[in-house]
N, C-alpha and C positions, 0 to 999 in steps of 0.2 A: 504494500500500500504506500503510495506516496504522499498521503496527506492532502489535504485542499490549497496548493500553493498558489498565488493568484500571482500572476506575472502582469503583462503589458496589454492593460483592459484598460475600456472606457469607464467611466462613473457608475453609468447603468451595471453593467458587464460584471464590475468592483462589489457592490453592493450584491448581487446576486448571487456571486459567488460566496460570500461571505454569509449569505442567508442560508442557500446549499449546505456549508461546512456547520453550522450552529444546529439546522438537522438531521445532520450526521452524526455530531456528538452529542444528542440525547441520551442518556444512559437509562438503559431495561433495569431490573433488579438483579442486583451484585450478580456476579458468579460463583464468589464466596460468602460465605458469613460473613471475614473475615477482612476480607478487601470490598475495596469500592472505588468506584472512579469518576471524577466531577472536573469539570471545564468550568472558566469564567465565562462571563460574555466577551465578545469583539470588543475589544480597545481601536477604533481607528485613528491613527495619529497622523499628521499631515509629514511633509518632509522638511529636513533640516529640526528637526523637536525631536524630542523625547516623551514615552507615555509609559504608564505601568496597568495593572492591571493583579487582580489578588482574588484567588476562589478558598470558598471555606470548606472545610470537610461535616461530614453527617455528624448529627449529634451520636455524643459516644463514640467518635473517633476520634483517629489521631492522624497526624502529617508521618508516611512514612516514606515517602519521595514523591517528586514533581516534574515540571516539567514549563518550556512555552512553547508555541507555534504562531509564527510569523509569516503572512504571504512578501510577496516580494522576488524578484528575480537577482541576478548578479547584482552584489555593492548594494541592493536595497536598503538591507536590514542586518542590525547585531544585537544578540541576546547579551544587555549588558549583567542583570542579575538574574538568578533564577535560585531561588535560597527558601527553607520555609522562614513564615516571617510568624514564632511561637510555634503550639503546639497543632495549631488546627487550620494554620491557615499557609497559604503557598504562593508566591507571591512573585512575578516576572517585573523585568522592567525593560525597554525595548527600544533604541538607537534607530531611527529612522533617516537613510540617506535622499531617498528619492520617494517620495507617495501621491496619494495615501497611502496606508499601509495600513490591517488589522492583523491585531494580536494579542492572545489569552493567555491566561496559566492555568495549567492543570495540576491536580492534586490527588497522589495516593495517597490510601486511608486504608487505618487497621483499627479493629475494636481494641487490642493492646495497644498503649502507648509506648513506643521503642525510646532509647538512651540518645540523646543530642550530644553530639561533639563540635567545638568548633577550634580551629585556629585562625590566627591574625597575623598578615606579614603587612609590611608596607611596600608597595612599588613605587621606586622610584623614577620619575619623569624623562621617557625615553628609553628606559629597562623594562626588561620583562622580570616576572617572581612566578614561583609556585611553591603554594604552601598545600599541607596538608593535616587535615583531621582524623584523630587518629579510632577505629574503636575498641572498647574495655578489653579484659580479656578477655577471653570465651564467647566473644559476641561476636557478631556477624556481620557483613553492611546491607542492607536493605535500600538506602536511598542517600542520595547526597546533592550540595547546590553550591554558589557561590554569590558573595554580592562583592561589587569592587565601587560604584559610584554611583552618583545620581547626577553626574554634569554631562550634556551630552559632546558625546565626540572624545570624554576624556580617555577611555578604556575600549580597549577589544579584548576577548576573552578566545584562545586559541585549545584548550583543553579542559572539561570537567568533566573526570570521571568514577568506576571507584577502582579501585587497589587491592592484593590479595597477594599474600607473602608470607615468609618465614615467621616476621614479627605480627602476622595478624592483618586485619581489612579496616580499609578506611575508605577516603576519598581525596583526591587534591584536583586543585584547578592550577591553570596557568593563566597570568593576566600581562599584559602589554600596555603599559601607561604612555597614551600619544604627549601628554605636554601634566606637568604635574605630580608629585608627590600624591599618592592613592590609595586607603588602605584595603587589602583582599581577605575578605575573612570566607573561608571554606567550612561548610559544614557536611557531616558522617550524621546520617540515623543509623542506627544499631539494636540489635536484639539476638535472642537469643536459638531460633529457627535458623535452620541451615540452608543458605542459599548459592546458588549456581552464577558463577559470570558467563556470560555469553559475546564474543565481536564477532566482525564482519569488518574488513576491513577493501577499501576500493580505490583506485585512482581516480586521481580528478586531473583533467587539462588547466592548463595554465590558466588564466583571464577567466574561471568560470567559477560556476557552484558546481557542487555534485551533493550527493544522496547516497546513504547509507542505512540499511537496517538490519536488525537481528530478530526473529524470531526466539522465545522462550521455548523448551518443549514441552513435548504433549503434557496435561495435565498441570504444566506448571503456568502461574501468572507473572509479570512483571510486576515490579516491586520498586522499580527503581531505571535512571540509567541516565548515561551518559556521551559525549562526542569528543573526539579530538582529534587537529588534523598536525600531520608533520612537518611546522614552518613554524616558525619564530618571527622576531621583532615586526609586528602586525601588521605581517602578509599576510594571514591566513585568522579566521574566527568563525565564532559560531552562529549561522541566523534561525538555527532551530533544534530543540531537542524535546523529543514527547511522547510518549506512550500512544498506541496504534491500535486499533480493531485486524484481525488477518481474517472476517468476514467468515467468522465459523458456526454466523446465529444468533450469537449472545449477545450483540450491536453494545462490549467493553471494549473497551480500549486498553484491554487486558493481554495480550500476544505478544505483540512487538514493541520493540523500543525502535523512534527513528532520529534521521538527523539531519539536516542540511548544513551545509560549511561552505567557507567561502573560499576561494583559493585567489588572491589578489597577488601573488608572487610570477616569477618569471619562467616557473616550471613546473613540471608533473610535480603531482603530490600526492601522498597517502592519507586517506580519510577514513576512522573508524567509528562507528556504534557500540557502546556498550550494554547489554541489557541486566539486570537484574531480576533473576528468577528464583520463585519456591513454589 
C-alpha cells in the first residue's frame, strides 16, 4: 500500500483526495483487545509554514507508538516531530516547502501503559547529532519518536528508528540542524511483551522520493516503527512514517509500517522501513 500521497493536483483535485484518504482511515473495531489505531484529522498547511496536528488515544489507553503522513511530492514536505506528546496523546509537526499540503498523526494504543524513555542531545547549527533512548532491562521496544523544533526550516530529520542489540532495545533518531543551536530529544516506549523488528530496505534515485514498506507477519500487529535513509548533512529526510492497512478486511492500519524519504543528494541512496511487530 502506498498511502494517499497527493502530488501535483489542483485545489478541487487537493481536497478530494484528502476526503478519499480521511475515508480510508476510518477504523472498524480493534483487531485486538489490546491495540487500536486512530488518525487525526487533515492539518492542511499552506507553503513556506509550519503546522502540527495531535490524535488522542481511546479511553483506557495508552500511546504505544505513532506515527505522520504527509501528501506532497519531491522537496514538498518534512516530518519535523513525531514524539508522543504524554501518555495518550501523539502528536506530529510538519515543515511545509511547496503546498498546500495535509497532514495527520497517528496513534498506537494499548490497554497497558508501557515504560517512556527519553534522551536529550543538542545539535549544533550546521551538525548533525543522534541521540538515543534507551529501554529498562528486560523490556522490549514497542514504539518510539523524536521532536527536534518548532521553527520552520530549522531541522531535517534523516533517521528515526528502533534498535536491538547486545545491551538491549531502544530507539534513536538523527537530526540535521540547517542554521541554529537545536535540542533533539528521542523517545523508547517499552514493555514487557516480546517483539519482532522487521526492514525493507530500497534504493532511491538521486533528485527524488522513494517509498519503502515492511509488512508484520501473519498474526502479528504493528506496534511501532520507523524510517531512515543513508545520507547525512540534510540531503536526505523524512516526509512520512505511519502505520498501513495491507487490505486483509479489518480496514486497521494494523500490517504495515510505511515511509516516504527524501533523497535531495547527488546520488543513489538506501532507504529503509522499520516495523515493529507482536
Amino acid at each position: 500500500m502506498r498511502g494517499f500521497r497527493v502530488r501535483n493536483v489542483g485545489m478541487v483535485g487537493f481536497i478530494a483526495a484528502l476526503a478519499l484518504a480521511a475515508a480510508a482511515f476510518v477504523s472498524a473495531a480493534p483487531a485486538s483487545a489490546a491495540l487500536s489505531y486512530v488518525a487525526s484529522e487533515n492539518t492542511i498547511t499552506t507553503g513556506d509554514d509550519q503546522g502540527a496536528s495531535t490524535v488522542r488515544c481511546p479511553d483506557s489507553s495508552f500511546i504505544v507508538g505513532g506515527g505522520a503522513f504527509s501528501s506532497g511530492g519531491f522537496n514538498a514536505v518534512a516530518i519535523i516531530n513525531s514524539s508522543p506528546a504524554g501518555n495518550i496523546d501523539w502528536g506530529e509537526r510538519t515543515d511545509v516547502y511547496t503546498g498546500p499540503q495535509g497532514h495527520r498523526a497517528f496513534a498506537i494504543c494499548d490497554t497497558t501503559e508501557p515504560a517512556l524513555e527519553a534522551t536529550q542531545k543538542t545539535v549544533v547549527g550546521g551538525t548533525e547529532k543522534t541521540a538515543r533512548a534507551k529501554c529498562g532491562p528486560g523490556e522490549h521496544i514497542y514504539g518510539g519518536g523524536y521532536f527536534s523544533n518548532i521553527t520552520f526550516g530549522a531541522t531535517v530529520t534523516s533517521l528515526s528508528r528502533p534498535y536491538r542489540n547486545k545491551s538491549g532495545d531502544g530507539w534513536k533518531a538523527t537530526v540535521f540542524s540547517n542554521f541554529g543551536d537545536r535540542d533533539l530529544t528521542v523517545y523508547a516506549l517499552c514493555g514487557p511483551l516480546k517483539t519482532s523488528l522487521r526492514t525493507k530496505t530500497v534504493n532511491v534515485a538521486k533528485k527524488t522520493q522513494g517509498f519503502a514498506q515492511k509488512r508484520c507477519g501473519s498474526g502479528d500487529q504493528v506496534t511501532g516503527g520507523g524510517a531512515g535513509i543513508e545520507v547525512g548533512n540534510g540531503k536526505g529526510w523524512i516526509s512520512s512514517i505511519y502505520p498501513a492497512d495491507a487490505g486483509d478486511g479489518d480496514n486497521e492500519t494494523d500490517d504495515i509500517w510505511g515511509a516516504y524519504l527524501e533523497n535531495d543528494s547527488s546520488k543513489k541512496r538506501e532507504i529503509t522501513a522499520y516495523a515493529v511487530c507482536r
